[in-house]
N, C-alpha and C positions, 0 to 999 in steps of 0.2 A: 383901722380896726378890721378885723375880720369875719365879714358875713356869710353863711353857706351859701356854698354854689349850687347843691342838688334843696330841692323842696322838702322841708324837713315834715311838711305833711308827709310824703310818702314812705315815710321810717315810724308807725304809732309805736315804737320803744323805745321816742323820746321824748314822749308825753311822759314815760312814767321815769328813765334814768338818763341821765348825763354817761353815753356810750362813748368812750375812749378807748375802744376795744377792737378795731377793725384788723388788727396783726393777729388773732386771733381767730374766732367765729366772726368775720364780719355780719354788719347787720344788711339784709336784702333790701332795695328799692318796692317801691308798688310796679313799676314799671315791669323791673324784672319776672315777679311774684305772679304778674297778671298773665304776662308771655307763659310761665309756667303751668298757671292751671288751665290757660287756651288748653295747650297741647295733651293735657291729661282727658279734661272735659273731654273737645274735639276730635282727636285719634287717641291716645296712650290706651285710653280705658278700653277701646273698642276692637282692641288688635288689629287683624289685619282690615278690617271692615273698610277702613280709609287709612290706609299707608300700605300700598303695593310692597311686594321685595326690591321693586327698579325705584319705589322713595325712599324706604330704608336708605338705600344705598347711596343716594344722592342727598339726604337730609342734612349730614354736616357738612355739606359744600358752603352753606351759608355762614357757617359760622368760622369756617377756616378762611374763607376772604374776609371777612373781618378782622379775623386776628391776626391775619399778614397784613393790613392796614396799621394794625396797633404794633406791634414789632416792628415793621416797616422793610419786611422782607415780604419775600416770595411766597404764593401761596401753596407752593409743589415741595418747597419744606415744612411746613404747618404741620404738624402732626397732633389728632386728636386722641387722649387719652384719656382713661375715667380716674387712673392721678399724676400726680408728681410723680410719685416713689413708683410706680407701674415702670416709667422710664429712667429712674436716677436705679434701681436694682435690675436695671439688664446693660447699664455704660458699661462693669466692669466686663462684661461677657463679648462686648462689641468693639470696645478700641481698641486697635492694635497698637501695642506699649513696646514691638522690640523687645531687646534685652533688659530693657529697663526693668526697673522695678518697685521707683519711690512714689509715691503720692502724695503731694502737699495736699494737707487741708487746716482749717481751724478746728481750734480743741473747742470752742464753745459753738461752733456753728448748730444747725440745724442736723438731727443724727440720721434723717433720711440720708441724707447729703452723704455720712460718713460710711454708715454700715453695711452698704453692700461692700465697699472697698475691706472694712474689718473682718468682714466675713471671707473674703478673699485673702486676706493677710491669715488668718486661722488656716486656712487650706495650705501656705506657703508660696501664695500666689505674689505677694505683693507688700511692700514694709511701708507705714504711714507716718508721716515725720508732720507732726503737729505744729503750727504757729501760732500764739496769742492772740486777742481783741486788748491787746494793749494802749489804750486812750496817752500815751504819752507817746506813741509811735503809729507811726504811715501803717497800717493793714497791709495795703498792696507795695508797698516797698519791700515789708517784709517778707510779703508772700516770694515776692519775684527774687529776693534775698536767698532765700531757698531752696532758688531751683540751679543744678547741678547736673554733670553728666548721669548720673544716676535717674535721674525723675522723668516719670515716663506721662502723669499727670497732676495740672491743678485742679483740682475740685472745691468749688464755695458758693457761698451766698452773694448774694450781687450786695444785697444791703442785709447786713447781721442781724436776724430774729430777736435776738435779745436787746442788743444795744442800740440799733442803729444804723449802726457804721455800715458807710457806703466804701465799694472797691469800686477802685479807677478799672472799671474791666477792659477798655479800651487797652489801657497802659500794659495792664495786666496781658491779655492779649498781643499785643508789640514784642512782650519780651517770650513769652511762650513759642511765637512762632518760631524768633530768632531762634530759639534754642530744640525746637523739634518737639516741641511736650504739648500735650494735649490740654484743653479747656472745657471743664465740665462746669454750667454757673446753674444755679439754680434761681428765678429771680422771682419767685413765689412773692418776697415781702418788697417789691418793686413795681412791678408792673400795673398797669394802671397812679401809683401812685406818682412817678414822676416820668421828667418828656426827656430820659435818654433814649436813644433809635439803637431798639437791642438788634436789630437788621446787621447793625452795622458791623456790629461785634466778631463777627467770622469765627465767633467760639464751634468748639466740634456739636455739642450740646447745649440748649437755654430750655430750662423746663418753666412753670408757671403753674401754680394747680389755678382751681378757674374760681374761687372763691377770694376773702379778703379784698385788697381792693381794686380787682376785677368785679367786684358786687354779682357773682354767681352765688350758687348753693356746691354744695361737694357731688361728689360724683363725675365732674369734669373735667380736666387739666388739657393745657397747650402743652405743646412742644415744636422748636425750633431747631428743627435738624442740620446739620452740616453736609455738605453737596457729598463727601467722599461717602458717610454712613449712610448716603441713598443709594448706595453701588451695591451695597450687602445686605441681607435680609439680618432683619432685628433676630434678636437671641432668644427671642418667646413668641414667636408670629400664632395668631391667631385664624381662628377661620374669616375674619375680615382684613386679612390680610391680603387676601386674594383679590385678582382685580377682576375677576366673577365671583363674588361669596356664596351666591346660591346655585353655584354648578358644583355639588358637592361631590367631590372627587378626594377620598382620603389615604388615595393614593401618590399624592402627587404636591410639589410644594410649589405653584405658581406666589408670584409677589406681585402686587399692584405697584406702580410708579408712582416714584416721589413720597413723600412724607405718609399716604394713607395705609401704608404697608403697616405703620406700626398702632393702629387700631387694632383692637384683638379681638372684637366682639363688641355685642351691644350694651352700650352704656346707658347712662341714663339721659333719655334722648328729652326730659322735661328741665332737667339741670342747659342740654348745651342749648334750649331754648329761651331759657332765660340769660344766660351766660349773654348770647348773642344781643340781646337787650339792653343789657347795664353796656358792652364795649358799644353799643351804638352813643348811650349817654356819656362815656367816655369821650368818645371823637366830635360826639356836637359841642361837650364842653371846652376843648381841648385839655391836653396831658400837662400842656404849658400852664394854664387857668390851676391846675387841682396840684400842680409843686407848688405852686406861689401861695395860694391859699393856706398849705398846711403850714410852709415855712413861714406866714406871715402868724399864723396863732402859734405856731412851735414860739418863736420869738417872744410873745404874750405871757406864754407858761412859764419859759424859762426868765423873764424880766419882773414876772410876777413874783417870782417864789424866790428869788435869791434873796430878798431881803428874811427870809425868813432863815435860811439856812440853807434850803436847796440847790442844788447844781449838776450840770447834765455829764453823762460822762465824760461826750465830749462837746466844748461848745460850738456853739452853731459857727462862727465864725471858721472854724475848723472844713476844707475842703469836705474832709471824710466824713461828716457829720450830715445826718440825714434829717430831710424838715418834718417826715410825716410817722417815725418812730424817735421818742424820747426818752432815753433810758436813765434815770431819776433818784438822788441818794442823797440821805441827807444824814451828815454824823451823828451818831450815835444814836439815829434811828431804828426803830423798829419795826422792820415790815410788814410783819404779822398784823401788826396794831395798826400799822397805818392802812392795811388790805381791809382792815375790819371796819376803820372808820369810813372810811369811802364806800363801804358795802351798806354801811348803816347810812347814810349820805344821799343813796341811791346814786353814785358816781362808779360804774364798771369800769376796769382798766386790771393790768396782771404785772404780777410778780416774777420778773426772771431773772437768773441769774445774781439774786441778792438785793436790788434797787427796783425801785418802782419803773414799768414800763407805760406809756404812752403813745396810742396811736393816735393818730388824727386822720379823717375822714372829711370827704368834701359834702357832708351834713353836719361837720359839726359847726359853732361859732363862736365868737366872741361872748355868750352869758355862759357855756360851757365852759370856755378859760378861766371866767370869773369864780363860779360856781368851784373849780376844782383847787382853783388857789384860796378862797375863802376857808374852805375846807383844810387844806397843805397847812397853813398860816396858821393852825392850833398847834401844831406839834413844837 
């Protein structure tokens, strides 16, 4: 059976709902929450009173060795961002694609992912050649299926927002290089949730916003740069891009080294304090501990509810199947009704792409599982 791993004291908004909702607005630790208003109370509120411009500058040094702990890269690639989309709408502006001009992605992915590339296709920059989340067929087979002297990038989700579905990005990566195409992943509904070593990946790009289950608040995202895109300055530098920010000189476009160049300014420096928090509880728990855990209640849900009628897109037994998102359908269902029962239930959890989704969380446990198939098991 499956017990939470984090202290379900530290989440009071599971005293009032059964939260299956962390692919979403995750729910914050106390942990994190507490790092948080330190830094508000103690310096944010107080400007420069206690944080020099030479701490400014040095503030997310802490948090970007962390996070090259948790990625399992270098911490001269880290790049701190206040999002995702800050750095997934400056990729098209940055890789050099050659003559090429196709870009694989998925039609159901996540549309940060797609739209800066659409928005480049509008201009005549670039033509997007879509590939399915089709649960009868390999993702990344298909993806790599795809690719052609034409295509100049893949862009995806490491694991599909909506469904689930994991890409063999490794695999995916093998075939990319062999063929010269660039790897843009975005691994937002990944990270913290399972113990792949995105280090490893040698993609050009690995973005993460710093919330979901990284157990941050918004306002902060990773990014994992590829060694050639630290040769060239980002396509939107900021004045923290500079490796003096307070020598203002705006005459002049110095770039700091390594990954810190694509900072742009000051974020929200109470968000990367608590970010750094939750990834400390990340690594004391291990990445290894918080896959097994979801896949062990993922398991629960889906062996609960098939007597009932339910079934997962795709099942677990499935390589590409991910244990800590559940994407959930049940014939002749109604989702509307079923969103409604569970809201009357006090069970959170969301609706995408037509089937009920499920995330799972290393708070949640075994009377959560019960509680939601109790509920499932009217229909």
């Amino acid at each position: 059976m499956g017990s939470a791993l984090f202290d379900r004291n530290d989440y009071p908004t599971l005293s009032e709902v059964v939260y299956l909702n962390q692919a979403s607005l995750g729910l914050i630790g106390q942990p994190a929450v507490d790092a948080m208003n330190r830094f508000l109370e103690d310096v944010g509120r107080h400007g420069n009173t206690y944080m020099s411009d030479e701490e400014e500058i040095g503030f997310l040094a802490d948090l970007r060795s962390k996070a090259a702990l948790l990625f399992g890269g270098d911490p001269e690639h880290v790049a701190i961002l206040s999002s995702a989309s800050e750095l997934l709408g400056q990729v098209p502006l940055i890789l050099d694609r050659g003559e090429r001009t196709e870009v694989v992605a998925v039609s159901t992915d996540f549309p940060a992912i797609t739209r800066p590339w659409l928005r480049l296709a509008e201009q005549g920059g670039c033509h997007l050649d879509f590939v399915e989340d089709d649960p009868g067929s390999d993702l990344t087979s298909d993806l790599i299926d795809r690719i052609d002297q034409d295509t100049a990038v893949v862009t995806v989700g490491s694991v599909q927002f909506a469904t689930g579905t994991m890409v063999d990005t490794p695999r995916l990566r093998d075939a990319t290089a062999v063929a010269g195409v660039r790897l843009v992943v975005d691994a937002t509904q990944e990270v913290g949730a399972t113990d792949r070593s995105i280090g490893s990946w040698g993609a050009d790009v690995v973005v993460s916003s710093g919330y979901k289950w990284l157990g941050g608040h918004g306002g902060v995202a990773l990014g994992l740069i590829g060694r050639e895109l630290l040769e060239q300055p980002p396509a939107l530098p900021g004045w923290m891009s500079a490796p003096e920010p307070f020598d203002f000189d705006a005459t002049r476009l110095p770039m700091s080294s390594g990954a810190r160049r694509y900072t742009q300014s000051t974020i929200s420096y109470a968000s990367a304090a608590g970010l750094a928090t939750a990834i400390d509880q990340l690594l004391d728990t291990g990445l290894d501990q918080v896959q097994r855990a979801a896949t062990d209640l993922a398991h629960q849900v889906v062996d609960g509810l098939r007597p009932f009628g339910w079934h997962p897109l795709r099942e677990l037994s499935d390589p590409a199947a991910s244990g800590h998102i559940l994407s959930l359908r049940r014939d002749g269902g109604d989702l509307g009704e079923v969103m409604g029962q569970l809201r009357m239930a006090n069970i959170v959890a969301s609706g995408r792409g037509g089937r009920l989704r499920i995330s799972l969380a290393p708070y949640n446990d075994d009377a959560d599982v019960a509680e939601l198939v109790s509920v499932l098991s009217r229909f």
